[in-house]
VOGU-3710 file (C-alpha; in Angstrom, 3 decimals, decimal comma):
1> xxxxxxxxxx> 0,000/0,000/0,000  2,777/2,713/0,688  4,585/1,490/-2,262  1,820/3,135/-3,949  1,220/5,659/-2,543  4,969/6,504/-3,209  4,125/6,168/-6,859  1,349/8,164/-6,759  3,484/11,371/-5,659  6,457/10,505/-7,987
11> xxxxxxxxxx> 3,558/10,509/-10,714  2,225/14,081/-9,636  5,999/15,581/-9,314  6,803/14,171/-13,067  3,285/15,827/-13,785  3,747/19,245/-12,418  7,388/19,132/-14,054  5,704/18,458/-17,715  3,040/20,994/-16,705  5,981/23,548/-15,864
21> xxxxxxxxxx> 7,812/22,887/-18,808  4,650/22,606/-21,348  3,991/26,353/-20,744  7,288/27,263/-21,822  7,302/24,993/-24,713  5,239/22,839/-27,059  6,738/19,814/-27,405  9,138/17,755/-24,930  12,897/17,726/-25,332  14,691/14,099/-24,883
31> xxxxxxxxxx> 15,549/15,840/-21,553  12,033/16,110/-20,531  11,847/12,203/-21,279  14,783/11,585/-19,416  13,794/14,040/-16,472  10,178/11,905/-16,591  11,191/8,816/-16,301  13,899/9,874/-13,261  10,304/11,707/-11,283  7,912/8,378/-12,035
41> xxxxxxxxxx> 10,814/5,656/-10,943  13,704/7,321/-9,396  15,513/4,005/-8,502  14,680/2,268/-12,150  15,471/4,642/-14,227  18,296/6,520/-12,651  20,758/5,329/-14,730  18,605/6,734/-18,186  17,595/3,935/-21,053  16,986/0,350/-20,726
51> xxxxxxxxxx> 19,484/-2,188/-20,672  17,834/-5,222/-20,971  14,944/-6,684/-22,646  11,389/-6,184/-21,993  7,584/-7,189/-23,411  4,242/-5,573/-23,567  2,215/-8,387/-22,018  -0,427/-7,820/-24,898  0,703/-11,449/-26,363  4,179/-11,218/-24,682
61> xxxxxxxxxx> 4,993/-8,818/-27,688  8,494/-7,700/-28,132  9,814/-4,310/-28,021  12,842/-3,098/-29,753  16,253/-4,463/-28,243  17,674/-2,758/-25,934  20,698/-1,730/-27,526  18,700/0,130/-30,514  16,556/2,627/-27,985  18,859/5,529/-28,154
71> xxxxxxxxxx> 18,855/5,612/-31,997  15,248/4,985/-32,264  14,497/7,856/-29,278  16,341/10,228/-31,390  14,880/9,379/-34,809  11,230/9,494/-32,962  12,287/13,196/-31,575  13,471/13,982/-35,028  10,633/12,636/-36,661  7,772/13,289/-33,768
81> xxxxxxxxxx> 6,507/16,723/-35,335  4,982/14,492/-38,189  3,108/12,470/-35,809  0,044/12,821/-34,081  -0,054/12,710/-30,430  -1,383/9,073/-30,821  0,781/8,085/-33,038  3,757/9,363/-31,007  2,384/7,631/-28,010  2,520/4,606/-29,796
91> xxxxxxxxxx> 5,685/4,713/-30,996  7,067/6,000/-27,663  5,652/2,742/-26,253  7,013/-0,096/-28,983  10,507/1,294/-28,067  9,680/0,795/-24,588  12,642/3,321/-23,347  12,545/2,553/-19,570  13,246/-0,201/-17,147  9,838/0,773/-16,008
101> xxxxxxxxxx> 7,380/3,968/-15,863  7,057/3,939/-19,692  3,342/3,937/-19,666  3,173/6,535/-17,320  5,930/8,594/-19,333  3,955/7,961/-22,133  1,232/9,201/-20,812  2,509/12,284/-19,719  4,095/12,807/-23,193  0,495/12,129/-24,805
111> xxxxxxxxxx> -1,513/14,552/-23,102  1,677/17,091/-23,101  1,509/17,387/-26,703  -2,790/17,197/-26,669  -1,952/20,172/-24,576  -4,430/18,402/-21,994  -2,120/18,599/-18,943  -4,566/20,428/-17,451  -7,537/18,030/-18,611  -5,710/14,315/-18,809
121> xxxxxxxxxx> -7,169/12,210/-21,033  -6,270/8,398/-21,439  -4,646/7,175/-24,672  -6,677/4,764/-26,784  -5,810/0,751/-25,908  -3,919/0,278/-28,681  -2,459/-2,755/-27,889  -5,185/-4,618/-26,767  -6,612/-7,011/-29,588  -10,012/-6,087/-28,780
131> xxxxxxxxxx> -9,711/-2,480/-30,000  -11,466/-0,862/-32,295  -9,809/1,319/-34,907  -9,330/4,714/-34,457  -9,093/7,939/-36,466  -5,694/9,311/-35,882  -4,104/5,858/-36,805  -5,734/2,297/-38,612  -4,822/-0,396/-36,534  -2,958/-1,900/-40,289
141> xxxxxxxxxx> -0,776/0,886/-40,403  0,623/0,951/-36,345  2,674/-2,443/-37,334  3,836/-1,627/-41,380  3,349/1,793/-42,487  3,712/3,873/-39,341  7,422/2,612/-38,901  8,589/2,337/-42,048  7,383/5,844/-42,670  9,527/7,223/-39,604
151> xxxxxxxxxx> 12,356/5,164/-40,635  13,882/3,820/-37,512  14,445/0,104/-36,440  11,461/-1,484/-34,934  12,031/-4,772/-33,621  8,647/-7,010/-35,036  6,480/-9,160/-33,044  7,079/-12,097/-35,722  10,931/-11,851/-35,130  13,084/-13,683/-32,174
161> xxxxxxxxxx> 13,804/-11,206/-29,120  17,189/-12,335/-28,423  20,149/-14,363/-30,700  21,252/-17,160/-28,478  24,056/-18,905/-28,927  22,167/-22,234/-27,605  19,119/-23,457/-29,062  19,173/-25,046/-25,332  20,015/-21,790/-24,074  16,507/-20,297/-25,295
171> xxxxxxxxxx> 14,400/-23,422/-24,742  15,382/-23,061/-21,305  14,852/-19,651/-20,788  11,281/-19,811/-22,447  10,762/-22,721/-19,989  11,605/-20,708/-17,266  9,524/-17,769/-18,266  6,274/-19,957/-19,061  7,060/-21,380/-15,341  7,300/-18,008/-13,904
181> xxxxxxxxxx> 4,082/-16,361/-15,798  2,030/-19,227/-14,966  3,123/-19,261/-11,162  2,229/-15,494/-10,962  -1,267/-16,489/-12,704  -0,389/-14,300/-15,621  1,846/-11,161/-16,143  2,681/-9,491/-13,230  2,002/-6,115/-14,432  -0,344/-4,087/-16,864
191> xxxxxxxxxx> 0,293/-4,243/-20,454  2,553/-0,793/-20,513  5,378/-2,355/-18,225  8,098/-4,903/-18,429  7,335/-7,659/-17,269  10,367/-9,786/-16,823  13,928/-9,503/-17,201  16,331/-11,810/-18,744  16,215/-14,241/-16,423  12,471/-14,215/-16,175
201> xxx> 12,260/-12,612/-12,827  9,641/-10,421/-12,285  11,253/-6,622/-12,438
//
């Protein structure tokens, strides 16, 4: 219960920082990012990017690898003015920056450039395969079109998330993950955060 409770108040110090910085600009620098995901997990994130592979639980769907997010932050900071807020949020989220807090990042980052701080509104589910489609981006296009248009590597669900040397090495690990997921009685944690590391402990 305290534990969140503590998150609750790192959440509303990363929001009055984006509400701070929103009046004196339009759109978030990678600073802002970085400064967001220090406020919303201070101990996680210290250290900046990811550096290890994650999921979104949606499917256990892959997210880029780890060693590609600073490339693909820049190219999606580069590239974000073409974007719709939706569409950023989206792509914020498949690169997965964090060690954890990227849904709450992202949520800040949606409504910061909605210019809804003020008025929060929650992003569209658009990861859950029940979703409808939506105006600002066809469900076709957020796999295909949307990244190839922006250019950057995206890792696809349909390809491996790791090289391993061992063909035992990975049959043990996805063992060991399928043990794990079905002791917990499913993913640990909502679709927007990791939910394992490597080794298949819970993060």
């Amino acid at each position: 219960a305290q534990e969140g409770v503590t998150r609750i108040s790192w959440m509303e110090m990363a929001w009055e920082y984006a509400q701070g910085q929103s009046r004196i600009k339009t759109r978030p620098t990678l600073g802002d990012i970085l400064m967001l995901a220090r406020y919303v997990e201070p101990g996680r994130n210290q250290r900046g990017f990811r550096e290890t592979p994650v999921f979104i639980y949606e499917g256990w769907r892959p997210t880029i690898d780890w060693r590609s997010v600073p490339e693909s932050v820049q190219a999606l900071m580069e590239h974000g003015e073409e974007l719709t807020p939706l569409e950023f949020y989206v792509e914020f989220e498949v690169i997965h920056p964090f060690a954890d807090g990227n849904g709450r990042v992202g949520a800040i980052l949606y409504n910061w450039l909605r210019g809804t701080l003020d008025r929060p509104e929650t992003p569209a589910d658009v990861f859950s395969r029940e979703h409808e489609p939506f105006d600002e981006a066809d469900e076709a296009g957020l796999e295909e079109g949307l990244h190839q248009a922006i250019n950057y590597p995206i890792q696809g669900a349909d390809e491996p998330c790791y090289e391993y040397e061992e063909d035992d090495e990975a049959a043990e690990f996805e063992a060991q993950l399928d043990a794990e997921d079905e002791e917990r009685g499913g993913c640990c944690q909502p679709w927007w955060e990791p939910c394992c590391t490597r080794d298949g402990a819970p993060l």
